[in-house]
mmCIF file as gemmi writes it, N, C-alpha and C atoms, coordinates in Angstrom:
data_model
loop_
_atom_site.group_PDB
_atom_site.id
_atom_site.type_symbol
_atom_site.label_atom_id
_atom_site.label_alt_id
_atom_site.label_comp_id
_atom_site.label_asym_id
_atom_site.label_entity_id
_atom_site.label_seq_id
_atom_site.pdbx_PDB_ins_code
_atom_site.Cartn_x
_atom_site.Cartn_y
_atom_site.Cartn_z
_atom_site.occupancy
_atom_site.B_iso_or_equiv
_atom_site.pdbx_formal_charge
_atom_site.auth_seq_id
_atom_site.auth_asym_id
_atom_site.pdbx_PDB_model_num
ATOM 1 N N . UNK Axp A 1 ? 12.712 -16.297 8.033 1 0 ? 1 A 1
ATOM 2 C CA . UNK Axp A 1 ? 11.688 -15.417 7.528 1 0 ? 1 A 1
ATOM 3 C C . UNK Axp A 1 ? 10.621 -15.264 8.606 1 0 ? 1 A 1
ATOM 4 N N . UNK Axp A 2 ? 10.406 -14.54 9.134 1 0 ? 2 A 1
ATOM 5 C CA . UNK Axp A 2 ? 9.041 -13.775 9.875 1 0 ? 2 A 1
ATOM 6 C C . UNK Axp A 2 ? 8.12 -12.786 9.738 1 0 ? 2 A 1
ATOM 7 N N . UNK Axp A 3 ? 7.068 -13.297 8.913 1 0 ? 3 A 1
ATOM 8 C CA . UNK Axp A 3 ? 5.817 -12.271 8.862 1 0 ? 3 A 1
ATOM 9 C C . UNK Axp A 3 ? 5.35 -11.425 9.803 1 0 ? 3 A 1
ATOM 10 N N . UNK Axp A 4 ? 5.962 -12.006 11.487 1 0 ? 4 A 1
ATOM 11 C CA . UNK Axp A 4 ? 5.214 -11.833 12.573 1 0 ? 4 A 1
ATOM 12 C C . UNK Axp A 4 ? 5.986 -10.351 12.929 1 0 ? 4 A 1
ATOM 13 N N . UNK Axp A 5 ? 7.069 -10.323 12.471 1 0 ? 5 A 1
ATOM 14 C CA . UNK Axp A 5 ? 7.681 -8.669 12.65 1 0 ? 5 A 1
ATOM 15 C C . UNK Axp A 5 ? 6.907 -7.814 12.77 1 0 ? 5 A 1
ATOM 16 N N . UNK Axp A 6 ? 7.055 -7.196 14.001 1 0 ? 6 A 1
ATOM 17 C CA . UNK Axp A 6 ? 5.921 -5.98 14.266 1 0 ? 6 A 1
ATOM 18 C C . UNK Axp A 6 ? 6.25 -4.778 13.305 1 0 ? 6 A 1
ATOM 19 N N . UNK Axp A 7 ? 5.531 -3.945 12.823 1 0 ? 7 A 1
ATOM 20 C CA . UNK Axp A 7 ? 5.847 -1.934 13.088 1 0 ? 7 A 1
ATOM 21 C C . UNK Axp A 7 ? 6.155 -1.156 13.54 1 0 ? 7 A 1
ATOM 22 N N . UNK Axp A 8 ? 6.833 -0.631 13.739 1 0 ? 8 A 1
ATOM 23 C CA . UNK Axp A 8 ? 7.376 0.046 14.819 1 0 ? 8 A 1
ATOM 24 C C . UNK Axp A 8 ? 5.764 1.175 15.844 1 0 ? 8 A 1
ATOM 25 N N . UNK Axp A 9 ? 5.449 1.786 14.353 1 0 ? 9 A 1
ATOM 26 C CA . UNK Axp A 9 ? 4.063 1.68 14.738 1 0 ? 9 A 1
ATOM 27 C C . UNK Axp A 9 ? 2.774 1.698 13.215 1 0 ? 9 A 1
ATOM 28 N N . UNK Axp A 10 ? 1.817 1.161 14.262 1 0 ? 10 A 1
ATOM 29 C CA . UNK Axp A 10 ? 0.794 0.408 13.002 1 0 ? 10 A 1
ATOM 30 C C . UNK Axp A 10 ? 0.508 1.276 12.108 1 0 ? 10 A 1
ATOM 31 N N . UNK Axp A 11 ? 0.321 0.565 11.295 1 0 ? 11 A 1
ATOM 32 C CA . UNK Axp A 11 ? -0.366 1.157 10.225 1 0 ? 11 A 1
ATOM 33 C C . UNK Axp A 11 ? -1.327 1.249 9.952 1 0 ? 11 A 1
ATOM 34 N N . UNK Axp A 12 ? -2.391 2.437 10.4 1 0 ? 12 A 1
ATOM 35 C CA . UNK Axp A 12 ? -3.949 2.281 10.036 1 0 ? 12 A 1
ATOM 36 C C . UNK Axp A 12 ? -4.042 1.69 8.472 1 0 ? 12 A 1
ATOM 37 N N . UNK Axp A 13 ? -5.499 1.569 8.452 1 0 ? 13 A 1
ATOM 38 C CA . UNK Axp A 13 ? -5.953 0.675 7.291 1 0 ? 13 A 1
ATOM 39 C C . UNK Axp A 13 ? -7.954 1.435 6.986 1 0 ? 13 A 1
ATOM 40 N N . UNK Axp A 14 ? -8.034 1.413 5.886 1 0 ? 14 A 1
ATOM 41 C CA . UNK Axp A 14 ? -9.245 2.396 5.583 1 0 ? 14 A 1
ATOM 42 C C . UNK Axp A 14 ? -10.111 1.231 6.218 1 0 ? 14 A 1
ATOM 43 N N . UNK Axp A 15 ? -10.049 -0.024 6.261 1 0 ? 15 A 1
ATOM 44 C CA . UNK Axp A 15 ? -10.999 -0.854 6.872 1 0 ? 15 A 1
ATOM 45 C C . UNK Axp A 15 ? -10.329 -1.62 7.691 1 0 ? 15 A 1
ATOM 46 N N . UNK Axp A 16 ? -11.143 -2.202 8.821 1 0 ? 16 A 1
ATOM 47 C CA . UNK Axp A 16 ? -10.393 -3.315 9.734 1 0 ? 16 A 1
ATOM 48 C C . UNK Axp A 16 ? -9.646 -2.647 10.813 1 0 ? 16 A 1
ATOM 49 N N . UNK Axp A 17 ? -9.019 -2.921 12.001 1 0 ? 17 A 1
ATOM 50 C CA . UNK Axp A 17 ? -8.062 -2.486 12.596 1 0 ? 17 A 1
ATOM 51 C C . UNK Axp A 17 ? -6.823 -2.826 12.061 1 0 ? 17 A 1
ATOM 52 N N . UNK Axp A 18 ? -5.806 -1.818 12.62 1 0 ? 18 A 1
ATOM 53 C CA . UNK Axp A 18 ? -4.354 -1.795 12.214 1 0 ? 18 A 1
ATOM 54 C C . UNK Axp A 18 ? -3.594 -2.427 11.796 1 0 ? 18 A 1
ATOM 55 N N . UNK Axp A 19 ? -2.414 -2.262 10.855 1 0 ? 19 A 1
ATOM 56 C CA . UNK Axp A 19 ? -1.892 -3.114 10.285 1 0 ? 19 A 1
ATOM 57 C C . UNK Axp A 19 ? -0.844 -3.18 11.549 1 0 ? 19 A 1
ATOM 58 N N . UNK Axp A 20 ? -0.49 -4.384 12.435 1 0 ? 20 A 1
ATOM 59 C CA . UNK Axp A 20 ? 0.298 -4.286 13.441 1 0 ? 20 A 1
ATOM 60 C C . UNK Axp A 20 ? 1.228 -4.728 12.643 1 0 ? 20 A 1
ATOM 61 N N . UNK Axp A 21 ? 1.685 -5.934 11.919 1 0 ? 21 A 1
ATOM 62 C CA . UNK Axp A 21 ? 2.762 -6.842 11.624 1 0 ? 21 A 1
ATOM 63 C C . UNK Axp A 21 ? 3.016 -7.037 10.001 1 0 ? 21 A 1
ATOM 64 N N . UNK Axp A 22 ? 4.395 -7.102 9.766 1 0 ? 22 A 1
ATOM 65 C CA . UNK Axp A 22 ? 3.922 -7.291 8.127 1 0 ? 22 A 1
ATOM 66 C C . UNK Axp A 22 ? 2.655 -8.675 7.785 1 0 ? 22 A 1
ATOM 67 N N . UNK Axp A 23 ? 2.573 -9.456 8.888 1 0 ? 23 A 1
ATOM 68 C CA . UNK Axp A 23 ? 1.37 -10.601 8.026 1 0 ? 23 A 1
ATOM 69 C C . UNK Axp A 23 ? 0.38 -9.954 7.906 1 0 ? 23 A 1
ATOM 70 N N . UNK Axp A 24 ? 0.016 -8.434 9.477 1 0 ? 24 A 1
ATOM 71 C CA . UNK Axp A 24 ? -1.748 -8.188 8.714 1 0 ? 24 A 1
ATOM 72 C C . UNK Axp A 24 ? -1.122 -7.51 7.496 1 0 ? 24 A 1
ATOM 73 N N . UNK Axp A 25 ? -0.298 -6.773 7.222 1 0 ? 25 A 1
ATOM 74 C CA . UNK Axp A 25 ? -0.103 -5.574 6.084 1 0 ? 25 A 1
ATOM 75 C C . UNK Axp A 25 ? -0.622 -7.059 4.641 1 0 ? 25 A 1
ATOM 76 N N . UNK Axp A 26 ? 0.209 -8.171 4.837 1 0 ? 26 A 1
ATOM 77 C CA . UNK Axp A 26 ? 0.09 -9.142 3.6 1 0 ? 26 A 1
ATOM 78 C C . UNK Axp A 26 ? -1.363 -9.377 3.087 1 0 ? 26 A 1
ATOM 79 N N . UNK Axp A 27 ? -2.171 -9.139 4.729 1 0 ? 27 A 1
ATOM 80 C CA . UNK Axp A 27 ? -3.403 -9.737 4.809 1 0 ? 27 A 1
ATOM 81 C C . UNK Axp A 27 ? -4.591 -8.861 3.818 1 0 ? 27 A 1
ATOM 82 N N . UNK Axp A 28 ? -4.369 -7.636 4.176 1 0 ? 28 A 1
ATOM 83 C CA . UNK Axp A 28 ? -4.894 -6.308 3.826 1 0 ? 28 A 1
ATOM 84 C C . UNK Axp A 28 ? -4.846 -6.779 2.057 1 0 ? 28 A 1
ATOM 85 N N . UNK Axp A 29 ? -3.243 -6.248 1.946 1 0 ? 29 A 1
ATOM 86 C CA . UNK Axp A 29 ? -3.304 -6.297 0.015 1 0 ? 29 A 1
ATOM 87 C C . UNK Axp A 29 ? -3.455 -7.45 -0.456 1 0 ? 29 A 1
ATOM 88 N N . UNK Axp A 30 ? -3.733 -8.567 0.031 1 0 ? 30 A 1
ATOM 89 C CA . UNK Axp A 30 ? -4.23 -10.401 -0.412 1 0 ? 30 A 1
ATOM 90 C C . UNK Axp A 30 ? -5.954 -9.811 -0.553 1 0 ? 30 A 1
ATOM 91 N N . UNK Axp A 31 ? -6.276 -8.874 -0.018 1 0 ? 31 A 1
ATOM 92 C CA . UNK Axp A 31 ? -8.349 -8.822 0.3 1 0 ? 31 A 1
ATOM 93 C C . UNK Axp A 31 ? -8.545 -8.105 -0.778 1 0 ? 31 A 1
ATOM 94 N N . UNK Axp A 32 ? -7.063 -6.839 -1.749 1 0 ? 32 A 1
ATOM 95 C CA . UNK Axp A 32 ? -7.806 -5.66 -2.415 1 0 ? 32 A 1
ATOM 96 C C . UNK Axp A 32 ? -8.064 -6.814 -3.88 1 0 ? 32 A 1
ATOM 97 N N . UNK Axp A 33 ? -9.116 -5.77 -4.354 1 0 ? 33 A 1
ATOM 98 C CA . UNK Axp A 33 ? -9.284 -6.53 -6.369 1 0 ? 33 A 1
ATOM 99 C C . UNK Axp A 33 ? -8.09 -6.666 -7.177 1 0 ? 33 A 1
ATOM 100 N N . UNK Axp A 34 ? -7.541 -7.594 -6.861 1 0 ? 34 A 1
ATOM 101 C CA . UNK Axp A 34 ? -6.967 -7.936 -8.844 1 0 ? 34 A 1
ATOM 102 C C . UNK Axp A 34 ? -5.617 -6.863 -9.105 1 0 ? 34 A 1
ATOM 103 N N . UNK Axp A 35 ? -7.144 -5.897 -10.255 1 0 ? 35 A 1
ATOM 104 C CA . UNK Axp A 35 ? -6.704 -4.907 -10.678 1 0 ? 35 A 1
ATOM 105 C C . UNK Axp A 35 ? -5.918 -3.639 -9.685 1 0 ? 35 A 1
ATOM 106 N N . UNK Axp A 36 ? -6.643 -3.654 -8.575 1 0 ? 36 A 1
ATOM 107 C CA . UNK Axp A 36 ? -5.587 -2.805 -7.841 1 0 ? 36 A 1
ATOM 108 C C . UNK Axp A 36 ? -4.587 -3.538 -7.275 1 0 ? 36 A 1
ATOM 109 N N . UNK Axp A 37 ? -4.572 -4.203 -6.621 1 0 ? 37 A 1
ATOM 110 C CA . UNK Axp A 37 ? -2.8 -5.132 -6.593 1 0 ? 37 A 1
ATOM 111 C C . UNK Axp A 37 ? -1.603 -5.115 -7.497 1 0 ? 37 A 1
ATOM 112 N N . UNK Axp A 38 ? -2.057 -4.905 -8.619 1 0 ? 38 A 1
ATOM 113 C CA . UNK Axp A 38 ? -1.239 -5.056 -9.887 1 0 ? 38 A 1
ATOM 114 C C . UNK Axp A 38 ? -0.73 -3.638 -10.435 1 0 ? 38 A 1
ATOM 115 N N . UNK Axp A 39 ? -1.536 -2.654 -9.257 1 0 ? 39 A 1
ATOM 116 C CA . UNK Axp A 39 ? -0.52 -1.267 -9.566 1 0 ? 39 A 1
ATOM 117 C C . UNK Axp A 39 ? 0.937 -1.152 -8.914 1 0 ? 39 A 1
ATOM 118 N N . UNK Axp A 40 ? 1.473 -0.197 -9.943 1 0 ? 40 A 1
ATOM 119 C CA . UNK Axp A 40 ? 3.01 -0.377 -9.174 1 0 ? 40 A 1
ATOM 120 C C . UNK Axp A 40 ? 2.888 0.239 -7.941 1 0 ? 40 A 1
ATOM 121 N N . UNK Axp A 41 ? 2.155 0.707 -6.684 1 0 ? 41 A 1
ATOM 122 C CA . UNK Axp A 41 ? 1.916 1.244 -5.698 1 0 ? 41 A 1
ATOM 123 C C . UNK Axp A 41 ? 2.076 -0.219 -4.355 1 0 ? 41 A 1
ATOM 124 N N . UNK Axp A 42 ? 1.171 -0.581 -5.025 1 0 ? 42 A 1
ATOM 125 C CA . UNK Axp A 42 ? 0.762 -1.873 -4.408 1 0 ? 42 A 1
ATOM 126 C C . UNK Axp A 42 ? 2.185 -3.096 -4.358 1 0 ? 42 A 1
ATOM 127 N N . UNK Axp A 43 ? 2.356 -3.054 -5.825 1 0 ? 43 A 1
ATOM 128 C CA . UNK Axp A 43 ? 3.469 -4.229 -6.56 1 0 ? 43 A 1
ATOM 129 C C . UNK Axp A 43 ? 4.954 -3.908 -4.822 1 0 ? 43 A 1
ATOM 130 N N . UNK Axp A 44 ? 5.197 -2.235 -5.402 1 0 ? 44 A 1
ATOM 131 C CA . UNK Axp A 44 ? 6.451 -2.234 -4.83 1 0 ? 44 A 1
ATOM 132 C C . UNK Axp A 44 ? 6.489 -2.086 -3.407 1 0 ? 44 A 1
ATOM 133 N N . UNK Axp A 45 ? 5.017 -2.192 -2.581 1 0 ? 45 A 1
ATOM 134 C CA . UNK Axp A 45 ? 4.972 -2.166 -1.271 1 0 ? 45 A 1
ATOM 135 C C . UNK Axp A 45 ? 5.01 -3.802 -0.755 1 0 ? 45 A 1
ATOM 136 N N . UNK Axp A 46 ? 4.311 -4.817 -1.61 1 0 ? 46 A 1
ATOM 137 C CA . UNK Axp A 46 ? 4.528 -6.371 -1.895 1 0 ? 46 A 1
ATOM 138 C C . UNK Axp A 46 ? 6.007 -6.52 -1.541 1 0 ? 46 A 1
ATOM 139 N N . UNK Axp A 47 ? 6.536 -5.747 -2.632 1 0 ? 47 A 1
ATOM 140 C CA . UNK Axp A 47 ? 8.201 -6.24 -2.245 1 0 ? 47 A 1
ATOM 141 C C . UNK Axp A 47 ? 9.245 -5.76 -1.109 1 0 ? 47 A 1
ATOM 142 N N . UNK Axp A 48 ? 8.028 -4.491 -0.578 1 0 ? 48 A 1
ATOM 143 C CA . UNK Axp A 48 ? 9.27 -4.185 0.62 1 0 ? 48 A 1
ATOM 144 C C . UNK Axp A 48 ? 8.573 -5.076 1.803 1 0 ? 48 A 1
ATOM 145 N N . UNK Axp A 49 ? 7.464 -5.268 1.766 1 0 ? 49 A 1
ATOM 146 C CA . UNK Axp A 49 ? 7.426 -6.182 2.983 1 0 ? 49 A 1
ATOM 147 C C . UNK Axp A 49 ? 7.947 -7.859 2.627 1 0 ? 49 A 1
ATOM 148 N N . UNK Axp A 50 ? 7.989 -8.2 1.457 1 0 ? 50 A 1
ATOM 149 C CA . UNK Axp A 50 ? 8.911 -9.321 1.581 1 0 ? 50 A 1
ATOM 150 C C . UNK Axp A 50 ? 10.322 -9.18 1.73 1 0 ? 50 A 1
ATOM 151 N N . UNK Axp A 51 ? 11.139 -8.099 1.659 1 0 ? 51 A 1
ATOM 152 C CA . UNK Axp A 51 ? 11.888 -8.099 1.993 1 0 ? 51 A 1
ATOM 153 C C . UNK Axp A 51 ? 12.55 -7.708 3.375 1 0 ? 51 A 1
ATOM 154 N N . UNK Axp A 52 ? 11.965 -6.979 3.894 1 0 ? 52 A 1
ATOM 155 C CA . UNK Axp A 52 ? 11.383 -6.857 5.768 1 0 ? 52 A 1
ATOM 156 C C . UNK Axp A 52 ? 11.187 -8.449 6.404 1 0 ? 52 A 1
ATOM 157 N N . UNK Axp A 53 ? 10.35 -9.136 5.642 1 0 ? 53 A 1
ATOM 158 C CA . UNK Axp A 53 ? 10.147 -10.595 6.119 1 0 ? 53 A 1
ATOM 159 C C . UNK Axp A 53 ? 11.343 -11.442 5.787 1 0 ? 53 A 1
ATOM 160 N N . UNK Axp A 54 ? 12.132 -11.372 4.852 1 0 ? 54 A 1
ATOM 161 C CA . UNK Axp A 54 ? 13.431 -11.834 4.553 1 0 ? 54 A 1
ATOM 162 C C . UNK Axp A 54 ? 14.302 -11.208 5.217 1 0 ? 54 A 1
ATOM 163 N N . UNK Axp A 55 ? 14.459 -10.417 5.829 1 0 ? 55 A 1
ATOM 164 C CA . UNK Axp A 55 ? 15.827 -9.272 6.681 1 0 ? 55 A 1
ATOM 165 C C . UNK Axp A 55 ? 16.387 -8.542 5.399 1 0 ? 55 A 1
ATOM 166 N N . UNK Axp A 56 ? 16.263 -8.675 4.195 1 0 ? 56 A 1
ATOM 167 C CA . UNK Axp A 56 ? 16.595 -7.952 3.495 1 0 ? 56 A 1
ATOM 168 C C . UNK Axp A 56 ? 16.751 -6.363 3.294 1 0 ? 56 A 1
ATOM 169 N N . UNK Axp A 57 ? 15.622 -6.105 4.064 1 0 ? 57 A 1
ATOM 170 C CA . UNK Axp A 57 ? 14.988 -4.511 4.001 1 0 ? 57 A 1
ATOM 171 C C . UNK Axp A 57 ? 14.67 -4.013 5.212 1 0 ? 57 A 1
ATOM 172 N N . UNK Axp A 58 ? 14.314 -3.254 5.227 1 0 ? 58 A 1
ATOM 173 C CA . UNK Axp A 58 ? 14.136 -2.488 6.679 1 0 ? 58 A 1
ATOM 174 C C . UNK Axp A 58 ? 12.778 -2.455 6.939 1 0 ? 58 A 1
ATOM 175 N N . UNK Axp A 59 ? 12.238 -2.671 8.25 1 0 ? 59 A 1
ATOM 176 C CA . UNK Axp A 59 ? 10.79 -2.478 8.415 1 0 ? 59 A 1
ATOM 177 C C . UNK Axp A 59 ? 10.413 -1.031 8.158 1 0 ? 59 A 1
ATOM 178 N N . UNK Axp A 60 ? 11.027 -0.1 8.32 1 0 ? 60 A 1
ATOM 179 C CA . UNK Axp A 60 ? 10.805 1.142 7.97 1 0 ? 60 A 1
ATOM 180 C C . UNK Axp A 60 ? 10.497 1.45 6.454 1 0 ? 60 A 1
ATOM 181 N N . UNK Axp A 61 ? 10.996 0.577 5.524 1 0 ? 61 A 1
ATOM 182 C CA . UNK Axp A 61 ? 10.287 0.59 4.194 1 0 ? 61 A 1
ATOM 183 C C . UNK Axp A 61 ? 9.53 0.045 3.777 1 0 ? 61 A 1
ATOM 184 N N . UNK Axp A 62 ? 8.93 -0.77 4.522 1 0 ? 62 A 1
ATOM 185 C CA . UNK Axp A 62 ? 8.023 -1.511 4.481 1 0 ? 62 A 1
ATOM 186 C C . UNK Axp A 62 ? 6.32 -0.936 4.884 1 0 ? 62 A 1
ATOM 187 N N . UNK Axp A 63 ? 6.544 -0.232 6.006 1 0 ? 63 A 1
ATOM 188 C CA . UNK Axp A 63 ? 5.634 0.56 6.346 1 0 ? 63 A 1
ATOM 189 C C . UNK Axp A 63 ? 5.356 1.465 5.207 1 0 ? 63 A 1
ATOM 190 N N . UNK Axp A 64 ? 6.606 2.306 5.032 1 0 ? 64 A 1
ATOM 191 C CA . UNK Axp A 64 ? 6.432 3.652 3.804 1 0 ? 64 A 1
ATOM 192 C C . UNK Axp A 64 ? 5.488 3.303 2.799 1 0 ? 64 A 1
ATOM 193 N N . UNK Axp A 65 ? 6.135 1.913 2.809 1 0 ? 65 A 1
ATOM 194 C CA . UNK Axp A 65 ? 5.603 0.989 0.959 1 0 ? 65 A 1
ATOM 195 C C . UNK Axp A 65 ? 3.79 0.687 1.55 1 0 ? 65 A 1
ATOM 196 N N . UNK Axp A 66 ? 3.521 0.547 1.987 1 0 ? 66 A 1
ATOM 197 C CA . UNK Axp A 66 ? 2.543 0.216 2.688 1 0 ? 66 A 1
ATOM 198 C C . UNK Axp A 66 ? 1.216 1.495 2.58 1 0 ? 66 A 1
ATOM 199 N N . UNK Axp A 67 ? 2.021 2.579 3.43 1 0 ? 67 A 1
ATOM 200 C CA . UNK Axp A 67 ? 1.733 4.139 3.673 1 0 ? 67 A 1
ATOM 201 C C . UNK Axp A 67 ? 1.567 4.78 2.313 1 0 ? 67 A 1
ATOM 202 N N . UNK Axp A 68 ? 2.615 4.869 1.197 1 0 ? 68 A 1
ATOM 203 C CA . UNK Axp A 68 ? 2.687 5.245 0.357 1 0 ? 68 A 1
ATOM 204 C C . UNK Axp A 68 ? 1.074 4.562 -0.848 1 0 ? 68 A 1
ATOM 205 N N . UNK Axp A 69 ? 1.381 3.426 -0.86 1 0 ? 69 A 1
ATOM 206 C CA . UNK Axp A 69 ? 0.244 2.664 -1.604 1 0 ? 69 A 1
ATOM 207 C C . UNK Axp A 69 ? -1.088 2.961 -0.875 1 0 ? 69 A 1
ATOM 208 N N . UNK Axp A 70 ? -1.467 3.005 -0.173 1 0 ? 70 A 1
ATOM 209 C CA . UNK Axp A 70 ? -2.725 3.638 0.624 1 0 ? 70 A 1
ATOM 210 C C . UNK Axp A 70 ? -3.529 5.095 0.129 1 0 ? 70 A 1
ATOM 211 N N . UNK Axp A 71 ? -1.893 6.037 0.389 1 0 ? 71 A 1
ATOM 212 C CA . UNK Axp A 71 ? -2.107 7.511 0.14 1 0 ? 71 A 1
ATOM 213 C C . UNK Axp A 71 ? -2.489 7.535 -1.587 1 0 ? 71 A 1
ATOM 214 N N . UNK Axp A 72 ? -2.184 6.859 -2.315 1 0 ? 72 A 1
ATOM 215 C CA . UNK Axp A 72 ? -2.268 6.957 -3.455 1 0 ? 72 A 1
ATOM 216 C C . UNK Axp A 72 ? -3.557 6.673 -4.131 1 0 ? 72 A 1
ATOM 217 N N . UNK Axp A 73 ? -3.555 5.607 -3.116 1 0 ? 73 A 1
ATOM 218 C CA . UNK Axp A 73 ? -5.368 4.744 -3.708 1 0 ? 73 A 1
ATOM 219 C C . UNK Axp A 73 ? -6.679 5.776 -3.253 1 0 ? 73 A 1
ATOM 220 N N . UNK Axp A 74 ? -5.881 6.471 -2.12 1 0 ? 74 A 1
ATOM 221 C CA . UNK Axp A 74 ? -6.908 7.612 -1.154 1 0 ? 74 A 1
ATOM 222 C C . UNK Axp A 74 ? -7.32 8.744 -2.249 1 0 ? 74 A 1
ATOM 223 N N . UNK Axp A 75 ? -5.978 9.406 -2.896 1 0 ? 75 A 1
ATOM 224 C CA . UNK Axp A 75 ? -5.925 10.017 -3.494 1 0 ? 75 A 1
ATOM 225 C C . UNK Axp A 75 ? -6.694 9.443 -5.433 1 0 ? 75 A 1
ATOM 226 N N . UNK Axp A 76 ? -6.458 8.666 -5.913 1 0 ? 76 A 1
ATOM 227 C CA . UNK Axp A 76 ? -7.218 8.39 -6.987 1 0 ? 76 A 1
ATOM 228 C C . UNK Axp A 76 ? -8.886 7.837 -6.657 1 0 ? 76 A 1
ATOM 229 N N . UNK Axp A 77 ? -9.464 7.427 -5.1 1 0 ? 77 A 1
ATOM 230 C CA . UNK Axp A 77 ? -10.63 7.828 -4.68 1 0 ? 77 A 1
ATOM 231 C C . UNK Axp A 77 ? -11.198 9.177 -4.839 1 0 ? 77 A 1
ATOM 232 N N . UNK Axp A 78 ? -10.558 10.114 -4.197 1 0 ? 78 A 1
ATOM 233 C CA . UNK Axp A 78 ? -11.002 11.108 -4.264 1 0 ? 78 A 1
ATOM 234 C C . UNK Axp A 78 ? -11.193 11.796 -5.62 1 0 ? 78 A 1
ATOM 235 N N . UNK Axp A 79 ? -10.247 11.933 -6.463 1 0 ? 79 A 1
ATOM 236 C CA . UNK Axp A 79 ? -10.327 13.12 -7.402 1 0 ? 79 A 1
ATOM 237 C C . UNK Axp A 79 ? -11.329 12.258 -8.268 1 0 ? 79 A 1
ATOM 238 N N . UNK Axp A 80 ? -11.766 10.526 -7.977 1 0 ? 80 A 1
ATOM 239 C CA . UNK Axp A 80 ? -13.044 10.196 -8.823 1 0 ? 80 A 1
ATOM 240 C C . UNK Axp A 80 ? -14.323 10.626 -8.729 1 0 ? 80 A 1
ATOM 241 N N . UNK Axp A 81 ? -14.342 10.937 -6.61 1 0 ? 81 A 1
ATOM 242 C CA . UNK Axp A 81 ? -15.271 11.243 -6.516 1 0 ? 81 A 1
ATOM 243 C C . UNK Axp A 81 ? -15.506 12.975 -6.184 1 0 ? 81 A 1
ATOM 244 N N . UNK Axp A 82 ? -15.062 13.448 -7.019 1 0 ? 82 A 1
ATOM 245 C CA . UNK Axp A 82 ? -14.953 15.248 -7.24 1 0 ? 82 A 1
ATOM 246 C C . UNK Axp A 82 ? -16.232 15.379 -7.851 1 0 ? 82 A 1
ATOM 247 N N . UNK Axp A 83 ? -16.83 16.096 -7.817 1 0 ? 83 A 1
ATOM 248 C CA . UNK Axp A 83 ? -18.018 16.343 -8.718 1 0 ? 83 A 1
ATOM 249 C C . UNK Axp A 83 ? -17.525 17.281 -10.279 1 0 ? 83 A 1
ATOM 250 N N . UNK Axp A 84 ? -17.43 16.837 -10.953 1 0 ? 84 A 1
ATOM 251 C CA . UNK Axp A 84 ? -17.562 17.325 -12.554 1 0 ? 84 A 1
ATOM 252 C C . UNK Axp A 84 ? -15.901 16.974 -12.578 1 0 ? 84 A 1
ATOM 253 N N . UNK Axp A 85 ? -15.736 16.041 -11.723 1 0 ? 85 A 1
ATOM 254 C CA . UNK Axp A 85 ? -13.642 15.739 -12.715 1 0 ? 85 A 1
ATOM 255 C C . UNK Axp A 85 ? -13.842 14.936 -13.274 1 0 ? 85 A 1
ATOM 256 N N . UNK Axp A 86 ? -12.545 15.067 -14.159 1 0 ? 86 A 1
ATOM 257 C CA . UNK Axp A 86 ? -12.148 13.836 -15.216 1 0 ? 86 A 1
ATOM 258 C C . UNK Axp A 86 ? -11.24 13.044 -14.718 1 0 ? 86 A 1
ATOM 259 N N . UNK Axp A 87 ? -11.595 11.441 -15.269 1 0 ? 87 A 1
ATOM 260 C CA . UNK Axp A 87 ? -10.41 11.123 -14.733 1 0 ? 87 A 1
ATOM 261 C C . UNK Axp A 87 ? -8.983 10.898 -15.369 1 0 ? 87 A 1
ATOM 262 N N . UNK Axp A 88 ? -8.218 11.018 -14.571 1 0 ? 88 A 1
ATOM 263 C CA . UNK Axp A 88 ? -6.711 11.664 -15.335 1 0 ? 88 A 1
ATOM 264 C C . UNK Axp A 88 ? -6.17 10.282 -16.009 1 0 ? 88 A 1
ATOM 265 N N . UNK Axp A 89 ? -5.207 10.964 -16.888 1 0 ? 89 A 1
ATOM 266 C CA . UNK Axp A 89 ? -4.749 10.109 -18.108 1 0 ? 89 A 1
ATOM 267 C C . UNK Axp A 89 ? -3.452 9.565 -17.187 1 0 ? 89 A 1
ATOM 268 N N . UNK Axp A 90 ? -3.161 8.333 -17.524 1 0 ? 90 A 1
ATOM 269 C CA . UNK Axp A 90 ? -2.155 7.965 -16.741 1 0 ? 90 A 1
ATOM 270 C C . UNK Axp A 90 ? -0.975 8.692 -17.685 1 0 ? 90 A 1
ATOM 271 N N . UNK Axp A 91 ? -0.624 9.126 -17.933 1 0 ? 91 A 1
ATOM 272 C CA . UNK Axp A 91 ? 0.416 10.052 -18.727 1 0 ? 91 A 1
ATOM 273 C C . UNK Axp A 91 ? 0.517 11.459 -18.069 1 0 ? 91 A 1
ATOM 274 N N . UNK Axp A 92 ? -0.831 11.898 -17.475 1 0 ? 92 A 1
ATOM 275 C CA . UNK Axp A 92 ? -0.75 13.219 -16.496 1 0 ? 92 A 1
ATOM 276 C C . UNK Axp A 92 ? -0.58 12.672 -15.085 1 0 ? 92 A 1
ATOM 277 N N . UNK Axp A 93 ? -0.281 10.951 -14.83 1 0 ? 93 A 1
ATOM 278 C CA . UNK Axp A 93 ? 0.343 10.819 -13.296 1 0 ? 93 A 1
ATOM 279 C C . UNK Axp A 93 ? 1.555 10.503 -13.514 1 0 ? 93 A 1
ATOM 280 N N . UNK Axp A 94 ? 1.934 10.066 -14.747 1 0 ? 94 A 1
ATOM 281 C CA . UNK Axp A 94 ? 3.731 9.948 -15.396 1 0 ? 94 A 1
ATOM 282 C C . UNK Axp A 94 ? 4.085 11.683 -14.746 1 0 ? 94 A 1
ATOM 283 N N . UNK Axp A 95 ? 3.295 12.55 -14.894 1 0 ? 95 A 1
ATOM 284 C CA . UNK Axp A 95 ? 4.112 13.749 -15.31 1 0 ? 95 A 1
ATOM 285 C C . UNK Axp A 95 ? 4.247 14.242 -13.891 1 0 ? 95 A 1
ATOM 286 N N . UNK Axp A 96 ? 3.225 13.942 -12.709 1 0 ? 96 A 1
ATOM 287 C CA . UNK Axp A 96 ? 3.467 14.41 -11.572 1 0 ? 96 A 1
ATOM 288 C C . UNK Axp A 96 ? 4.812 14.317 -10.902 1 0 ? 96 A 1
């Protein structure tokens, strides 16, 4: 098992410098709250970098999982901070 597996290339990060290796990527989602860890965004990017760290998986999904959980959190930032939105029913992000 090696955390120390690089990226092919990094993965920016909204704070801190780059995620070079899956350990910073571990490092990053070990710092977020709780409650955001425990989204499935987060959950299933957890499991592709353990499985990248196991040889199980490909570092290339690991990043995605990584990339993907980011874009998402970027995206439910923003439409909170819209001026006059609501925020959406998790049943209207089922439907996306």
């Amino acid at each position: 098992m090696s955390w120390d597996r690089p990226f092919a290339q990094p993965v920016p990060l909204p704070e801190g410098p780059p995620a070079q290796t899956l350990r910073d990527a571990a490092g990053y989602i070990r710092k977020l709250p709780q409650p955001e860890r425990d989204g499935q965004e987060w959950r299933l990017a957890v499991q592709m970098l353990i499985d990248a760290a196991e040889d199980r998986g490909p570092m290339l999904f690991a990043r995605m999982g990584i990339v993907r959980a980011l874009e998402a959190h970027a995206e439910r930032d923003a439409q909170s901070r819209a001026p006059g939105s609501k925020p959406r029913s998790r049943q209207a992000e089922v439907q996306r």
